[in-house]
FIBAVO-898039 format. One record per atom (N, C-alpha, C): x negated, y, z; residue in one letter; residue number from 1. Coordinates in steps of 0.05 Angstrom, whole numbers, plus 5000, padded with zeros to 4 digits. Example, Ala and Ser with C-alpha at 12.3 -4.5 7.8 and 13.67 -1.06 7.14 Angstrom:
% residues 2
+------+------+------+------+------+
!   xx !   yy !   zz ! resn ! resi !
+------+------+------+------+------+
! 4736 ! 4886 ! 5156 !    A !    1 !
! 4754 ! 4910 ! 5156 !    A !    1 !
! 4736 ! 4934 ! 5156 !    A !    1 !
! 4743 ! 4955 ! 5142 !    S !    2 !
! 4727 ! 4979 ! 5143 !    S !    2 !
! 4742 ! 5001 ! 5157 !    S !    2 !
+------+------+------+------+------+
% end
This chain:
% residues 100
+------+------+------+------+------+
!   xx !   yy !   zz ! resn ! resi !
+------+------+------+------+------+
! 5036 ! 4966 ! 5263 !    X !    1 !
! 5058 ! 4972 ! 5281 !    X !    1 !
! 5050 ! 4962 ! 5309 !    X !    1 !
! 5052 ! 4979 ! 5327 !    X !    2 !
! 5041 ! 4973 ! 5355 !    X !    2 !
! 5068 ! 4955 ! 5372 !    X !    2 !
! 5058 ! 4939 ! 5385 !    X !    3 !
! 5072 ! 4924 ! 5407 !    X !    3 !
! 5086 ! 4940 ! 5426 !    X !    3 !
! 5108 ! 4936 ! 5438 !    X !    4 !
! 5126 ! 4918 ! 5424 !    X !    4 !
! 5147 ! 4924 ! 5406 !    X !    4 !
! 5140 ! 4937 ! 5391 !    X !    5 !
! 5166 ! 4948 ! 5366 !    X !    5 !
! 5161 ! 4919 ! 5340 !    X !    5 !
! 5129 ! 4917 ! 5339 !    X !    6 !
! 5126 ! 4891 ! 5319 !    X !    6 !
! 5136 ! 4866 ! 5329 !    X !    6 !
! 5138 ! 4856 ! 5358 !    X !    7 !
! 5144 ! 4832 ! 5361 !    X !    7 !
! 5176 ! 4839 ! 5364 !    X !    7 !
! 5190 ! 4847 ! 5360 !    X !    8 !
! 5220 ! 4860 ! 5361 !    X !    8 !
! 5226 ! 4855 ! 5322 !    X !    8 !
! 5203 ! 4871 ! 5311 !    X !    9 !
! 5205 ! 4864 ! 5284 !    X !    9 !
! 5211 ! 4839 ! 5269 !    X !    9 !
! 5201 ! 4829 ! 5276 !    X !   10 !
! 5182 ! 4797 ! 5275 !    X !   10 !
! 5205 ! 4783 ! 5284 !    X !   10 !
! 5218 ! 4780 ! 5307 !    X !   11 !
! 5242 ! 4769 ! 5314 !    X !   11 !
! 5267 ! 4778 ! 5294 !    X !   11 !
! 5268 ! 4807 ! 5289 !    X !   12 !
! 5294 ! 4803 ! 5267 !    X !   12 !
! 5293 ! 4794 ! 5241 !    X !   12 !
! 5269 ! 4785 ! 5233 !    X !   13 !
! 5268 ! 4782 ! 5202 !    X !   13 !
! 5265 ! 4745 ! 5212 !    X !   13 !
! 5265 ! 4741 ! 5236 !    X !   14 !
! 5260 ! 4705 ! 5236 !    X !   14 !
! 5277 ! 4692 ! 5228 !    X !   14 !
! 5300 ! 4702 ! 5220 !    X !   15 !
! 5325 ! 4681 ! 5210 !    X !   15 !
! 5332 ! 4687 ! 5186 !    X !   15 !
! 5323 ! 4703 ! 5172 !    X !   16 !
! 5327 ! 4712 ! 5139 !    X !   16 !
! 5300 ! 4698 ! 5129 !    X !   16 !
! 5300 ! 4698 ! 5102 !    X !   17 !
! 5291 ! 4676 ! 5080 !    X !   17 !
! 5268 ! 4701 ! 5070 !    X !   17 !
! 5260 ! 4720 ! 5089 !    X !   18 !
! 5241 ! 4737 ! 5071 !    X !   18 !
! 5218 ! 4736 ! 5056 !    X !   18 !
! 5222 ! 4746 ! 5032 !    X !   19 !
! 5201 ! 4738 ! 5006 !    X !   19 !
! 5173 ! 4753 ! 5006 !    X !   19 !
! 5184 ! 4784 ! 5014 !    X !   20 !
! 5171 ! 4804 ! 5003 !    X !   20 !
! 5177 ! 4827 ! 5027 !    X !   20 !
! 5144 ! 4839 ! 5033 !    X !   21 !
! 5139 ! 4865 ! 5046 !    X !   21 !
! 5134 ! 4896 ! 5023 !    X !   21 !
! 5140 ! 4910 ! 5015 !    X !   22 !
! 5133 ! 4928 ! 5006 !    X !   22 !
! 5131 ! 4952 ! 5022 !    X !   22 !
! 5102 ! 4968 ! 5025 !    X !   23 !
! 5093 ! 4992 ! 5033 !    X !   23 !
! 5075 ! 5005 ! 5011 !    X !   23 !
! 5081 ! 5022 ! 5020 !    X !   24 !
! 5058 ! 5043 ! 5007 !    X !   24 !
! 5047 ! 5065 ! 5028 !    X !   24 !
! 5051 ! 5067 ! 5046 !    X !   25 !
! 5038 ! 5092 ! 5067 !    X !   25 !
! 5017 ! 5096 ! 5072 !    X !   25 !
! 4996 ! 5078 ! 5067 !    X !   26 !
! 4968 ! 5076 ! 5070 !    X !   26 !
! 4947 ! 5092 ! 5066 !    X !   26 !
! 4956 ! 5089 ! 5030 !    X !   27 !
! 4941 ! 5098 ! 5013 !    X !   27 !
! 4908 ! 5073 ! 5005 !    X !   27 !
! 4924 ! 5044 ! 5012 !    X !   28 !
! 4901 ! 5030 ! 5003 !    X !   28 !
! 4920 ! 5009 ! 4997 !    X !   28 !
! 4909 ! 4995 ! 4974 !    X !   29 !
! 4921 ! 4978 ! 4954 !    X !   29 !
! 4911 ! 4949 ! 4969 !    X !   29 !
! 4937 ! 4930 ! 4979 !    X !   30 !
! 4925 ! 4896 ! 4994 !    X !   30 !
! 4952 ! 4882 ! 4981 !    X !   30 !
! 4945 ! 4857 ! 4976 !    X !   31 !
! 4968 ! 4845 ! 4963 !    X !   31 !
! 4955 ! 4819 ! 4974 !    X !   31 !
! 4973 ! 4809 ! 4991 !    X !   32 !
! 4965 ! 4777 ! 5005 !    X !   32 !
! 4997 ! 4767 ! 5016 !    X !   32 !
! 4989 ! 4736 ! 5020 !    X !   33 !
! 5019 ! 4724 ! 5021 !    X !   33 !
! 5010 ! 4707 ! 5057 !    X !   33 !
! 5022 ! 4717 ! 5071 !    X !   34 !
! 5021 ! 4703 ! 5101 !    X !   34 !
! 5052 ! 4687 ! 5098 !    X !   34 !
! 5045 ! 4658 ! 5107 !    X !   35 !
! 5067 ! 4636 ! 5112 !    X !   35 !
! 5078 ! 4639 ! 5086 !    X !   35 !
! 5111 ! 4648 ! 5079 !    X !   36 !
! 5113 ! 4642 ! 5058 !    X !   36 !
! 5126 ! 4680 ! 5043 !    X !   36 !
! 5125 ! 4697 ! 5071 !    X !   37 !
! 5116 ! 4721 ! 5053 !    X !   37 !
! 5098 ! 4742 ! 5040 !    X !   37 !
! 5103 ! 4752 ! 5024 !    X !   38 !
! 5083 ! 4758 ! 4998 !    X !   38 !
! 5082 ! 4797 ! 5024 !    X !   38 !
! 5065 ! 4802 ! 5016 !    X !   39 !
! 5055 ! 4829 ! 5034 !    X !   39 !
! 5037 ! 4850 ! 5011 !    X !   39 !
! 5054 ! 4870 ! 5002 !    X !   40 !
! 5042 ! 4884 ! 4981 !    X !   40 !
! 5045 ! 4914 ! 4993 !    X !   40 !
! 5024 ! 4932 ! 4982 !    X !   41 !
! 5016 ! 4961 ! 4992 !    X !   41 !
! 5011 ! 4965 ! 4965 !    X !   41 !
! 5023 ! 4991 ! 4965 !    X !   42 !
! 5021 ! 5004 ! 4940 !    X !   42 !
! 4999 ! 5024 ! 4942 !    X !   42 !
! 4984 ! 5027 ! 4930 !    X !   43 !
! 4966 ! 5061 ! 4932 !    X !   43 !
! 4978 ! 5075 ! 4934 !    X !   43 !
! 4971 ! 5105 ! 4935 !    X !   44 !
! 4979 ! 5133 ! 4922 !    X !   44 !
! 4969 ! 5133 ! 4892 !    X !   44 !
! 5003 ! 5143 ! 4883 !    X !   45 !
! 4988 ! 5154 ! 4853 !    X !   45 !
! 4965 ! 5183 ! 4855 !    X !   45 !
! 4968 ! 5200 ! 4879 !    X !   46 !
! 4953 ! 5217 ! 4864 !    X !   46 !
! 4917 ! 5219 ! 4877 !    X !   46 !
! 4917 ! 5210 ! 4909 !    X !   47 !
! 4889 ! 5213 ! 4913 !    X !   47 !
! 4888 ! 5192 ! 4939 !    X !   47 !
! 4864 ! 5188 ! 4934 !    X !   48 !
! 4852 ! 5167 ! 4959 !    X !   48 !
! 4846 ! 5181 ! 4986 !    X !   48 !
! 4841 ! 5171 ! 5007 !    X !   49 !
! 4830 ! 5178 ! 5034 !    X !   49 !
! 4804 ! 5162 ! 5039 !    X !   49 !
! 4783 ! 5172 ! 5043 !    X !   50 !
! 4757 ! 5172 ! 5048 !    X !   50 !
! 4747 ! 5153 ! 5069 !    X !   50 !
! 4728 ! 5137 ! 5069 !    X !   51 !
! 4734 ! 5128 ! 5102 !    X !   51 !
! 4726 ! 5145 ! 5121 !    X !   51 !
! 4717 ! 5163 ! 5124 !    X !   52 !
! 4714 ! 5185 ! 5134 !    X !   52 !
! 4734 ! 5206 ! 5159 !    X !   52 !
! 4754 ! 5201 ! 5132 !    X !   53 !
! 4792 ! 5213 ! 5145 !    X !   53 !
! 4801 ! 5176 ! 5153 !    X !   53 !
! 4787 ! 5161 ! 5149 !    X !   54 !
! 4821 ! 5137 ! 5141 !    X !   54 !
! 4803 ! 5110 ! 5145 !    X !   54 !
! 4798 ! 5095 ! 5163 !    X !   55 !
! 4788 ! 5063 ! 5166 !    X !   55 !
! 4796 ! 5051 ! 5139 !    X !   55 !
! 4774 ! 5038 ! 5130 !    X !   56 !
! 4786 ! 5026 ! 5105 !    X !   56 !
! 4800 ! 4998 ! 5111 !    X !   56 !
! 4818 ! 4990 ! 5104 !    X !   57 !
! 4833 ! 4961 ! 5113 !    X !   57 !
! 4835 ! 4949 ! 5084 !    X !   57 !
! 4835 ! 4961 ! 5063 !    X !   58 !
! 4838 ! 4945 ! 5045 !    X !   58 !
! 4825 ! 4965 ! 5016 !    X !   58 !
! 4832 ! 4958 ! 4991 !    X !   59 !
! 4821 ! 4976 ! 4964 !    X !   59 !
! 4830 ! 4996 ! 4972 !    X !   59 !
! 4812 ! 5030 ! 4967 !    X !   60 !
! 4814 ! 5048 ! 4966 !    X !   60 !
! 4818 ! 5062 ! 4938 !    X !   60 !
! 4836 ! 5060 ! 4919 !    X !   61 !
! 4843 ! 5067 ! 4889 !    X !   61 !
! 4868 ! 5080 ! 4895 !    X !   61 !
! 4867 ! 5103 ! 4865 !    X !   62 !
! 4893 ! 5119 ! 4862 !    X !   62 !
! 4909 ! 5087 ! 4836 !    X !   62 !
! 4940 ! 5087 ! 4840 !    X !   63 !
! 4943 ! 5070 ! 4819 !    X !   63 !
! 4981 ! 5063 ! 4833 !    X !   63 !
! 4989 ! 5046 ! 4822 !    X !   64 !
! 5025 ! 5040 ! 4831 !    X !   64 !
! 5024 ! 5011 ! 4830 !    X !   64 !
! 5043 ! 5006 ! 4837 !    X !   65 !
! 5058 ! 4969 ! 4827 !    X !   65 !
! 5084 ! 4974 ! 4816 !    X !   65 !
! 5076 ! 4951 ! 4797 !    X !   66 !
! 5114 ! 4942 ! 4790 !    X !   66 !
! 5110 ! 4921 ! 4797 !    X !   66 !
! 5148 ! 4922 ! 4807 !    X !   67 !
! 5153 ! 4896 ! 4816 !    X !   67 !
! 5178 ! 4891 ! 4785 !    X !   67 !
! 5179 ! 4861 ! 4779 !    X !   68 !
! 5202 ! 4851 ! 4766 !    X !   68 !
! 5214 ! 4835 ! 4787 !    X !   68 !
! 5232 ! 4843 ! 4790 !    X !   69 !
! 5254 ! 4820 ! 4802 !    X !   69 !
! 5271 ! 4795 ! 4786 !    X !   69 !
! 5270 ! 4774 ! 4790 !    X !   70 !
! 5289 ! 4759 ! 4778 !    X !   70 !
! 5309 ! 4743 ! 4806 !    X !   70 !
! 5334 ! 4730 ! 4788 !    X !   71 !
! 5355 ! 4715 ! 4816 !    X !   71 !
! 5330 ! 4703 ! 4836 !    X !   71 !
! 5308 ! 4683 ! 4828 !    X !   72 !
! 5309 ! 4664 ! 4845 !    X !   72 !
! 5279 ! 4675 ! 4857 !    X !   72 !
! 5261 ! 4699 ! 4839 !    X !   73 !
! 5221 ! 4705 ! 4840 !    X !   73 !
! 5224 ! 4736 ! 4833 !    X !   73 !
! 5204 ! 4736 ! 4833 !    X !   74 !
! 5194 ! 4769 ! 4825 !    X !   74 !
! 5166 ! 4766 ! 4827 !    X !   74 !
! 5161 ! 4782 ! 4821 !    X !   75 !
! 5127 ! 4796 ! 4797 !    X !   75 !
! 5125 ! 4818 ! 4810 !    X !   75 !
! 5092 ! 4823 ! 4811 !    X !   76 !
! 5083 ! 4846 ! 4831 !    X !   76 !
! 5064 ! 4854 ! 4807 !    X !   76 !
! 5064 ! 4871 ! 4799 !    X !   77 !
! 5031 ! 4884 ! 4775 !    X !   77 !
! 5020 ! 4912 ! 4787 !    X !   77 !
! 4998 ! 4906 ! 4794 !    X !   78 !
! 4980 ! 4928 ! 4806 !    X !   78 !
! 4973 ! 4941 ! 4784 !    X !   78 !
! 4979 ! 4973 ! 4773 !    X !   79 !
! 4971 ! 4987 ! 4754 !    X !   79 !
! 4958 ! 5008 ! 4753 !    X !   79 !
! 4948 ! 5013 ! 4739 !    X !   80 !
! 4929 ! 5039 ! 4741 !    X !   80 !
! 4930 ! 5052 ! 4707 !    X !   80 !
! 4931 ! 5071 ! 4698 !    X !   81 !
! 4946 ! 5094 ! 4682 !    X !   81 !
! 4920 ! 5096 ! 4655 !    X !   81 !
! 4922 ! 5086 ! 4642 !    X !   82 !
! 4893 ! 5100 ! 4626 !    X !   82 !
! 4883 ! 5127 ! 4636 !    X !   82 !
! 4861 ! 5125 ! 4635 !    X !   83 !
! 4846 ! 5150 ! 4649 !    X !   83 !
! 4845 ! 5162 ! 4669 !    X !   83 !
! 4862 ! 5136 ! 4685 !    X !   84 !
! 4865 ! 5151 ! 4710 !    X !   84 !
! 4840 ! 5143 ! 4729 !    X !   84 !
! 4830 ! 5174 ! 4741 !    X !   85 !
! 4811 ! 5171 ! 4762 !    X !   85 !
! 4821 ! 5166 ! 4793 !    X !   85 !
! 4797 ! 5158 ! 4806 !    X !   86 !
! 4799 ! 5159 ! 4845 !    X !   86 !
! 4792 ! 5190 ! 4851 !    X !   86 !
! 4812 ! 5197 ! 4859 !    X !   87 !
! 4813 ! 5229 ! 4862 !    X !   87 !
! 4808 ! 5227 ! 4890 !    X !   87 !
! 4788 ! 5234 ! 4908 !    X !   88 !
! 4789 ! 5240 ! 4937 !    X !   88 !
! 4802 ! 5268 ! 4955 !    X !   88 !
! 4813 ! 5262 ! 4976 !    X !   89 !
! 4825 ! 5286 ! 4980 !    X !   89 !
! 4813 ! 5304 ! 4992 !    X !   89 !
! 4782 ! 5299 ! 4998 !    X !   90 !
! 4763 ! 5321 ! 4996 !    X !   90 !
! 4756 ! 5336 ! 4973 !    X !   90 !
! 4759 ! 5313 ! 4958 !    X !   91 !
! 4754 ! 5338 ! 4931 !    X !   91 !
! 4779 ! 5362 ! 4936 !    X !   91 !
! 4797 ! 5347 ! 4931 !    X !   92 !
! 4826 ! 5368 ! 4925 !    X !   92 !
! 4826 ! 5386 ! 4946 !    X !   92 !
! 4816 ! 5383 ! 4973 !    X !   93 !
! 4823 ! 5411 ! 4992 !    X !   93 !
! 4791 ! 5429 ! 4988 !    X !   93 !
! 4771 ! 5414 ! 4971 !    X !   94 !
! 4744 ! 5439 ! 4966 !    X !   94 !
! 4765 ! 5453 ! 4941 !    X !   94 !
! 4778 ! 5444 ! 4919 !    X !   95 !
! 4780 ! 5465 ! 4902 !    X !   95 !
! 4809 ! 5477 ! 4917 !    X !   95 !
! 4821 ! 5469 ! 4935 !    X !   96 !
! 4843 ! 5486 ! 4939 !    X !   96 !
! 4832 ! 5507 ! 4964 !    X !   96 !
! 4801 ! 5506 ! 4971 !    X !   97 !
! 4789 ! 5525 ! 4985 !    X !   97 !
! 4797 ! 5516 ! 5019 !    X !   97 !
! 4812 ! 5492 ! 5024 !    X !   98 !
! 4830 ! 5486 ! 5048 !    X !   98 !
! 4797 ! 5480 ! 5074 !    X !   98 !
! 4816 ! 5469 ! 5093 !    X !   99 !
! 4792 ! 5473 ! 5110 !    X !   99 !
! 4793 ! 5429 ! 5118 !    X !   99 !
! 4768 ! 5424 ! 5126 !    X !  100 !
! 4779 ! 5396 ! 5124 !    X !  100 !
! 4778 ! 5393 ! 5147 !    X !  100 !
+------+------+------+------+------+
% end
């Protein structure tokens, strides 16, 4: 998030007790904890971006998270599907004939 919309960000979450970031927009899987919140990116379930199309910043895998919540914690599980492949989205626009 570019300046100054992040340091505007950053100021409203300074007075709440925040635990937990969840995104997924990326399409790359990073799970790290700065100060005392937890910062998780979900993949795409269905295909990756190449570094090619996409700077890599973190794992490039198709896959989800669960989160469990409880009153006081919660649980983050990075999953991935039996059999599930890294589908690139070059592959998918050669068989959809698309132009890249």
């Amino acid at each position: 998030m570019p300046q100054p919309a992040r340091a505007r960000l950053i100021e409203m979450f300074s007075t709440v007790d925040l635990r937990l970031i969840a995104s997924g927009h990326v399409h790359q899987r990073r799970d790290f904890t700065y100060r005392h919140t937890r910062h998780v990116w979900a993949p795409s379930a269905g295909f990756r971006i190449n570094d090619a199309r996409q700077d890599r910043i973190a794992i490039k895998e198709v896959g989800l998270v669960e989160y469990r919540f409880r009153p006081n914690s919660f649980e983050v599980r990075h999953v991935r599907a039996a059999g599930q492949v890294d589908v690139d989205i070059e592959e998918l626009l050669a068989q959809m004939g698309g132009e890249h």
